[in-house]
KELUMDREN-779810 format. One record per residue: residue in three letters; y, x, z of N, C-alpha, C, O in turn. Coordinates in steps of 0.05 Angstrom, whole numbers, plus 5000, padded with zeros to 4 digits. Layout:
# KELUMDREN-779810
ALAYXZYXZYXZYXZ...
This chain:
# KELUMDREN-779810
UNK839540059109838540329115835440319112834040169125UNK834440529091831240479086830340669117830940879127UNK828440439122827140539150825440859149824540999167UNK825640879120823941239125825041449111825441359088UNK825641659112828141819102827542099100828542249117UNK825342249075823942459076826642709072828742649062UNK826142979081828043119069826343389068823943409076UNK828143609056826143839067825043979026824644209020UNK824843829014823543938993824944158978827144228986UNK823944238962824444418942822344588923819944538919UNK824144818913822245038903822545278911824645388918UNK819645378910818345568937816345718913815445628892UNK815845958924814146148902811046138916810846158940UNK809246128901807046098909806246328937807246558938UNK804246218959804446398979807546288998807746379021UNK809346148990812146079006811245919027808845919032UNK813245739042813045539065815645359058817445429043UNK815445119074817244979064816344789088813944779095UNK818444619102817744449118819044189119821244189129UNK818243989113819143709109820343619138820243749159UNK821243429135822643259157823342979148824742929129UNK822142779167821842449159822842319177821442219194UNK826042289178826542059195826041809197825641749174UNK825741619211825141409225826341299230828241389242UNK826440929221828940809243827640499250825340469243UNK828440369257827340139262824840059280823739839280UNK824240269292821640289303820240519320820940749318UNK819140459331818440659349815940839343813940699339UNK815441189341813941289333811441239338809841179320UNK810741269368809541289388807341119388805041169397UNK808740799371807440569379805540529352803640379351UNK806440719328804640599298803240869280804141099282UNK801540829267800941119250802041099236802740889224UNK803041479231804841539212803841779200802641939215UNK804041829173802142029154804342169129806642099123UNK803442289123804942369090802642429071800442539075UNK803742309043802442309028804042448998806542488998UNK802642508978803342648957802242528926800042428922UNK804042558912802942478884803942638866806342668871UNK803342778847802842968825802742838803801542628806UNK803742898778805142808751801442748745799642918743UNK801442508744799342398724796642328745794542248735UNK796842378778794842228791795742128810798142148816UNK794341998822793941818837794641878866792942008878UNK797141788882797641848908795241918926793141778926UNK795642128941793842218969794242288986796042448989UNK792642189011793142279026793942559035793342729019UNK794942619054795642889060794742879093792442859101UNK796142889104795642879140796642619149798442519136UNK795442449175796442259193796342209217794042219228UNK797942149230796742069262796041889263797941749256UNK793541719268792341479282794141359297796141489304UNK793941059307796440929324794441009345795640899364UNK791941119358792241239385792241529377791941619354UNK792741689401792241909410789542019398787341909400UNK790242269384787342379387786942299354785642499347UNK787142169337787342069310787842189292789342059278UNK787342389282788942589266786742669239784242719240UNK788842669214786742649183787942909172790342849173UNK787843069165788543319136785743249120783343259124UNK787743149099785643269070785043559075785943739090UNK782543549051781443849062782943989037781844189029UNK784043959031785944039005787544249021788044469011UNK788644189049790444209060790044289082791744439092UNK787844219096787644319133787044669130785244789117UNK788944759145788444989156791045119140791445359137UNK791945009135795745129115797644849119800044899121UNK797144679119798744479131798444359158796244309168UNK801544289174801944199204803343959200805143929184UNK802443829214803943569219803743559248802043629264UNK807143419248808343469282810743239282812343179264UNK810643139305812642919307814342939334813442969356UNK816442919329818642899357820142539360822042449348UNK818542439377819142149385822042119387823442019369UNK823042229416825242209415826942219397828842069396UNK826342409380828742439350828042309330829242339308UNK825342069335824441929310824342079280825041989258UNK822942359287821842489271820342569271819242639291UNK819042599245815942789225815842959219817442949200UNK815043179221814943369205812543469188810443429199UNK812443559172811143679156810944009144812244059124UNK809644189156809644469154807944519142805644449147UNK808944709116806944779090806745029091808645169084UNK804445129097804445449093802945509073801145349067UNK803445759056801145879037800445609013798445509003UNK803545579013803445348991802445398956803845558943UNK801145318948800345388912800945208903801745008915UNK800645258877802445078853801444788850802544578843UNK798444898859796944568866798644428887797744198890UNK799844448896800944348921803344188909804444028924UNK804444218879806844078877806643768872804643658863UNK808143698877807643388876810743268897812343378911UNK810042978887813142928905810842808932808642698931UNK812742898953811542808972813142528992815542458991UNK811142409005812242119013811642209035810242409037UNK813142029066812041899090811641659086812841539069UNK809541549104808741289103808541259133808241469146UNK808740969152808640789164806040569161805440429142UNK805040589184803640299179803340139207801940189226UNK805639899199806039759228805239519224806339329235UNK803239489208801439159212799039169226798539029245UNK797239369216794639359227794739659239795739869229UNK793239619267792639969282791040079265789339939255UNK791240429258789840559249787540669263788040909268UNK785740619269784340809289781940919285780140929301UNK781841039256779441209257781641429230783641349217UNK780141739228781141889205782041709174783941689159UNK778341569176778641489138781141289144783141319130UNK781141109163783240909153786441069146788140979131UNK786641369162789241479161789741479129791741399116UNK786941629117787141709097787741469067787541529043UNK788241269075788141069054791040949051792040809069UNK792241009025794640939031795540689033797940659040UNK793340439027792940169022793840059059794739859069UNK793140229066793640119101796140189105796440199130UNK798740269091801040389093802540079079802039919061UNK804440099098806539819086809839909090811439739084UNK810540099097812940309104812740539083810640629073UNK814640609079814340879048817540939041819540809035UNK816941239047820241319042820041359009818141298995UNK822441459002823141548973821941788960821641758936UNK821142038972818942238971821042388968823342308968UNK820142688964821442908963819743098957817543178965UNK822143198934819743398906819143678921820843778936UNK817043788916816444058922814644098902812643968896UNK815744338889814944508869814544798875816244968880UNK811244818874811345178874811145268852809645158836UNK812745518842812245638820809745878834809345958857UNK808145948806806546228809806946458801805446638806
């Protein structure tokens, strides 16, 4: 069973919403930072949003803050990801990531996917315009 399990994607018309969901297994939310990230036909994975492994830790690319939510339910060992006022820039397949070697504890480290050693399979979202 791959320990990270994105769902939720699709295609959505520019201006749409769409909300991801990242299960979890092997591990406890609570205890490690967890983020999603995105990659787009021909660049280079990025960050998107993460929680720090403390409290209070929290990264949006500015690509993205103020139209995207990230929200996690422990108990249900889930992620979520809420996309509002999504544009076409926005398509790309999107990943969750895990990072349970080293604590994350400042924004930039959220933002680097090099500190990520957990990585689901992604899940495509495409906006048309």
């Amino acid at each position: 069973q791959l320990p990270l399990v994105e769902s939720g994607g699709g295609l959505v018309q520019s201006g749409g919403s769409l909300r991801l969901s990242c299960v979890v297994s092997g591990f406890a939310l609570n205890y490690y930072a967890v983020g999603w990230f995105r990659q787009a036909p021909g660049k280079e994975r990025e960050g998107v949003t993460c929680f720090g492994t403390r409290d209070g830790i929290t990264y949006y690319s500015d690509s993205v803050r103020g139209r995207f939510t990230m929200s996690r339910i422990n108990e249900k060992y889930t992620i979520y990801l809420e996309m509002n006022s999504l544009q076409p820039d926005d398509t790309a397949l999107y990943y969750c990531a895990a990072a349970t070697v080293r604590p994350l504890q400042s924004a930039t480290m959220c933002a680097r996917r090099q500190n990520f050693n957990f990585w689901g399979q992604g899940t495509q979202v495409t906006v048309s315009s």
